[in-house]
Structure formats: C-alpha cells, structure tokens
C-alpha positions as CSV (number, residue, x, y, z in Angstrom):
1,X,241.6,3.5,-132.1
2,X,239.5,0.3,-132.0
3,X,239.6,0.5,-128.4
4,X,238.2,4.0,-128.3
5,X,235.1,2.8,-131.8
6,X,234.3,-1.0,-130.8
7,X,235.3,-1.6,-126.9
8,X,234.6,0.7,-124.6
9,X,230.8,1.7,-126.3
10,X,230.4,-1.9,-126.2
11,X,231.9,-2.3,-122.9
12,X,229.5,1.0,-121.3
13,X,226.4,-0.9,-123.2
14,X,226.7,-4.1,-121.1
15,X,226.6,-2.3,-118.2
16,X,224.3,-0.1,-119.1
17,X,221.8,-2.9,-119.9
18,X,222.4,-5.2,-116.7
19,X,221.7,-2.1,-114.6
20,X,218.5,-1.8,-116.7
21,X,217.9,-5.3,-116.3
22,X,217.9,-5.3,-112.3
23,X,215.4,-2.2,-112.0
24,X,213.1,-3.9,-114.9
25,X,213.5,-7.1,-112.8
26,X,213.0,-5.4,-109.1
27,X,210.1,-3.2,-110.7
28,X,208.6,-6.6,-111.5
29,X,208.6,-8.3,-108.5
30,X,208.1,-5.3,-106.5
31,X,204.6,-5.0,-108.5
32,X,200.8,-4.1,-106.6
33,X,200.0,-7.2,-104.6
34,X,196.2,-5.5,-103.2
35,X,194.8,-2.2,-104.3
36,X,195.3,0.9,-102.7
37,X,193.3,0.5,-99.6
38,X,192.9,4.1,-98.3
39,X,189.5,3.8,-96.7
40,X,191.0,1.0,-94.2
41,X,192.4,3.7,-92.1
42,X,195.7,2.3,-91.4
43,X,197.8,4.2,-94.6
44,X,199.1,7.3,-94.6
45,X,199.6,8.9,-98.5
46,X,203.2,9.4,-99.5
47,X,205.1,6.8,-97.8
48,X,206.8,3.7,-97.8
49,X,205.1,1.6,-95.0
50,X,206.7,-1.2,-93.2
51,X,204.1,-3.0,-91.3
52,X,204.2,-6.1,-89.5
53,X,202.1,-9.2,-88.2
54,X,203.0,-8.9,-84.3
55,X,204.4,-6.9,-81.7
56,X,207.1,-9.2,-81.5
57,X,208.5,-8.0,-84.8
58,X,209.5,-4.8,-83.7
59,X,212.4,-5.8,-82.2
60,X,213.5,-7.3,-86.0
61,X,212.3,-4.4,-87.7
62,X,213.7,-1.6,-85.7
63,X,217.7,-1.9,-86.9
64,X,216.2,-1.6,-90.5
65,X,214.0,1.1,-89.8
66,X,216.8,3.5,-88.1
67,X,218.7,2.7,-91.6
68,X,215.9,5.0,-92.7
69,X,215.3,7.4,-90.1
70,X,216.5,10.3,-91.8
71,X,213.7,9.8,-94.6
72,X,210.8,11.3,-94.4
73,X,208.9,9.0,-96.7
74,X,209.2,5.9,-94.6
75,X,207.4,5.2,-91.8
76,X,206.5,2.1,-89.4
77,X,203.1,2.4,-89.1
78,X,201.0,-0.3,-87.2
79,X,200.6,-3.9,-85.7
80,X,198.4,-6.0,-87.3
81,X,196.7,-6.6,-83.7
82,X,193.1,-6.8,-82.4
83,X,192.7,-3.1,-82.8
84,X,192.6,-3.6,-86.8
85,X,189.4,-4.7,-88.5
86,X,188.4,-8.1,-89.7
87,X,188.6,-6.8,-93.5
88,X,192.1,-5.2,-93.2
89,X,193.4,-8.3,-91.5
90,X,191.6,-10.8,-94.7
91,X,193.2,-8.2,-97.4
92,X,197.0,-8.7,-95.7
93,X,195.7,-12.3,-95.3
94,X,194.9,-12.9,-98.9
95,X,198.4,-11.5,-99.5
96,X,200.1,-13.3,-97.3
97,X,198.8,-16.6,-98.5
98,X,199.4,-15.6,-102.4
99,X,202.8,-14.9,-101.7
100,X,203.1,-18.8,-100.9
101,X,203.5,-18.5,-97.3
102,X,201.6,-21.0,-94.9
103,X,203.0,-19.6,-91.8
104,X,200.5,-17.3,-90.0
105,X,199.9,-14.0,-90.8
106,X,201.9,-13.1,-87.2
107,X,205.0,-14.0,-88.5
108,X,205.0,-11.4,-91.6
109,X,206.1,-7.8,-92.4
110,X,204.2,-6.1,-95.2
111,X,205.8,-3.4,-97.7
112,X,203.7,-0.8,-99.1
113,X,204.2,1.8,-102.1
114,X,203.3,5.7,-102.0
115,X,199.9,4.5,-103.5
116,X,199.2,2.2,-100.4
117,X,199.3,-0.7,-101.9
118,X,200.8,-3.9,-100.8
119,X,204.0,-4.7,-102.8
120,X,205.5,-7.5,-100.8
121,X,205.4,-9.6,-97.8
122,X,208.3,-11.3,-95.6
123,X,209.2,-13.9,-93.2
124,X,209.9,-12.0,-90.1
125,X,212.2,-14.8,-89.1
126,X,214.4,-14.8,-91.9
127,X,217.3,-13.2,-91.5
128,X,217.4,-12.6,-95.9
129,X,214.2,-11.6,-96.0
130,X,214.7,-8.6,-93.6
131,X,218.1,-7.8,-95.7
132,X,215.4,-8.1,-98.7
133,X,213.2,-5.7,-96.9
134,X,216.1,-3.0,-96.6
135,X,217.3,-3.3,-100.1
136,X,213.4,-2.7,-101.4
137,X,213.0,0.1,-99.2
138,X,216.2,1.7,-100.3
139,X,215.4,0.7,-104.1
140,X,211.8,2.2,-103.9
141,X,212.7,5.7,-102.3
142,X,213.3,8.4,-104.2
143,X,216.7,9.7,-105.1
144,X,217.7,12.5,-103.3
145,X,217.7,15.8,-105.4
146,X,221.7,16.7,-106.6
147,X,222.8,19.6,-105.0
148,X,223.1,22.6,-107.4
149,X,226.8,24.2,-106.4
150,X,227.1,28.1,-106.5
151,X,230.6,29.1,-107.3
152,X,231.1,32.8,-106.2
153,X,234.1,34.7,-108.4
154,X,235.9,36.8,-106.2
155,X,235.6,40.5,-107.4
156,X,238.5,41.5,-110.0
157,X,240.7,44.3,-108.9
C-alpha cells in the first residue's frame, strides 16, 4: 500500500520534472539570437531553416537533412555566398561572433525558428555540433498529430 501512496507518485514526479527540465533547458538555449528578418529575402514563413556559411557544407548537411525529408516544415534554404547582401551577411555575422566563435562565418550552419529568427549557430566541422543540429531540429518540430482510430462494429444478426 505504501508502494502504491508514497513511491510510485513520487517516482512518476521525478520523471516528470527532469523531462520538464530538458525542454525548459533546450527552450533556453534554443532562444531568438537576431529578429525576425523577413524583409532580407532569404526566409521563407513556417519553417525550420538550416542554412549554412559555404557550399562546402552541403556535403555535412545533407545526411541530416534527408533525416528530415519527410517534413514539410524544414527546409535547406541558401548559401551564404556572393549572391546575399552585405546586411544579411553582418546580421549572421553579428551572430556568429556572439555565439563565441572566431572561425569565419564560412565555416557555420545557422538554425532558424518558424518566426525567422536565428536561434543557433554551429561549427560545420564538428562532428557534435552537426549531431546538435539534428537533435534541435527534431526538438523544435512539431509533433505529429495522433491518429484518431475508427473502430467499425460489425452489424448484429
């Protein structure tokens, strides 16, 4: 009986409140690094957007990006190349350098929210920060709606 009062509520509570604890935690650090930049022309509304420093980095990206190829609300979007303007280039700049990164700006992958706002940056070249990448994408989409199950009686004779 003590098992069923004191234990397993108390049990269900600590589990309850360390899985509260990582989505409090990943909500933090997953916060607005820029404002949402939609007159930049490079963001499209409702999506996660990977997008990275160099055309070299497609190569890195594309494994995690067929992870999510069956979601609509992720999409690699664009190079960071000559064919971007000056301002968009100093905004994932000023990020990039924020984030404590002295590397250049080449050698990073950006993540945005559904507001098109910068929420992270990371090291193309690191190996944990592309498993980093995956897990943020996959924490940041939405959960997929339950399926509602019809049961159908079979007619009684």
């Amino acid at each position: 009986m003590l098992l069923l009062l004191v234990v397993l509520p108390a049990v269900s509570w600590l589990y309850l409140s360390s899985g509260l604890d990582y989505r409090l935690t990943n909500l933090e650090r997953l916060s607005p690094k820029s404002q949402a930049m939609d007159s930049l022309g490079i963001y499209r509304p409702g999506r996660l957007q990977v997008i990275y420093g160099s055309r070299d980095a497609s190569e890195r990206v594309r494994p995690i990006m067929e992870t999510f190829s069956d979601q609509d609300s992720v999409l690699v979007l664009i190079v960071l190349d000559q064919s971007v303007s000056q301002s968009t280039l100093d905004v994932f700049s000023d990020v990039w350098s924020k984030s404590g990164y002295q590397a250049d700006i080449s050698e990073g992958v950006f993540l945005t929210d559904f507001q098109n706002r910068i929420i992270q940056c990371y090291r193309l070249n690191k190996d944990e920060d592309m498993a980093r990448l995956s897990k943020d994408i996959a924490f940041l989409l939405p959960l997929e709606p339950e399926k509602d199950f019809e049961f159908k009686r079979e007619k009684e004779k």
